[in-house]
N, C-alpha and C positions, 0 to 999 in steps of 0.2 A: 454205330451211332449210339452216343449214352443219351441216358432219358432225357439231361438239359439243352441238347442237341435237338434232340424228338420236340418237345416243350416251343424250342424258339425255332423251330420252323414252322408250328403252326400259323395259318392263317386266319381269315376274318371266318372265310366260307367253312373252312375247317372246323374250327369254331361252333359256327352256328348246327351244323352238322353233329355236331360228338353232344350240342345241346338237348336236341332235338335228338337223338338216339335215344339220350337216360331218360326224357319228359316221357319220350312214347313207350318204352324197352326195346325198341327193336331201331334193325338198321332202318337206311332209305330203301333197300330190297325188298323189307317185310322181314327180313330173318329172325328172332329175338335174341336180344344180349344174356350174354350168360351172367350170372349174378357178379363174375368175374371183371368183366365186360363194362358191366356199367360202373363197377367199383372204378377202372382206369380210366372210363371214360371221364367220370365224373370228377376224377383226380385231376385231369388234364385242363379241363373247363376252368376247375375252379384255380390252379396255377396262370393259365391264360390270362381269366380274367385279374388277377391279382398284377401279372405284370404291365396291363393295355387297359385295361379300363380303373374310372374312379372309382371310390371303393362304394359309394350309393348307388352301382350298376352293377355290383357281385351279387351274384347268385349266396341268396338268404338274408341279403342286408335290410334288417331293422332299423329303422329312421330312430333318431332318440328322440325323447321326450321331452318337451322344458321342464325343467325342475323346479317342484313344487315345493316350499318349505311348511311342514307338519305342524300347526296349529297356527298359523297364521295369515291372518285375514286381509292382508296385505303385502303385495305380492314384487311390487316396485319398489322397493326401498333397498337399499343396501345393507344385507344381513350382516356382513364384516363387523361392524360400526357400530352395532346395539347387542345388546348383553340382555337376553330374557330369561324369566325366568322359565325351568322346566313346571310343566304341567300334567301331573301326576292325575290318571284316572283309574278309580277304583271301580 
């Protein structure tokens, strides 16, 4: 069996399991992952989730920001359209 093999057989339970390994270090036994261990585990997870879940459900995802435009006071307009001048602080 090659790794993409391994990868897409995992399950849901699988899954939550291999998550729940790297969160604690250790198995569901009590054993500890070798440093090894959590590096595939945690390889696996984040493949998983990459192919089955949205990407706002991956393990590390960062929501963005709305995007603030830098010296201005008004935030609903359409920046496209208007031409300002830069504002130079000393």
């Amino acid at each position: 069996m090659d790794l993409q093999q391994l990868l897409s057989s995992l399950t849901p339970e699988i899954y939550q399991n291999l998550k729940r390994a790297v969160e604690l270090g250790k198995w569901p036994d009590g054993n500890r992952l070798s440093a090894e261990q959590r590096q595939l585990c945690m390889q696996a997870v984040i493949a998983y989730e990459h192919k089955h879940l949205p990407p706002d459900q991956h393990t590390g995802y960062i929501p963005p920001e709305p995007h603030t435009f830098c010296g201005d006071d008004e935030h609903d307009h359409d920046h496209a359209q208007t031409d300002k001048p830069i504002k130079w602080v000393e």
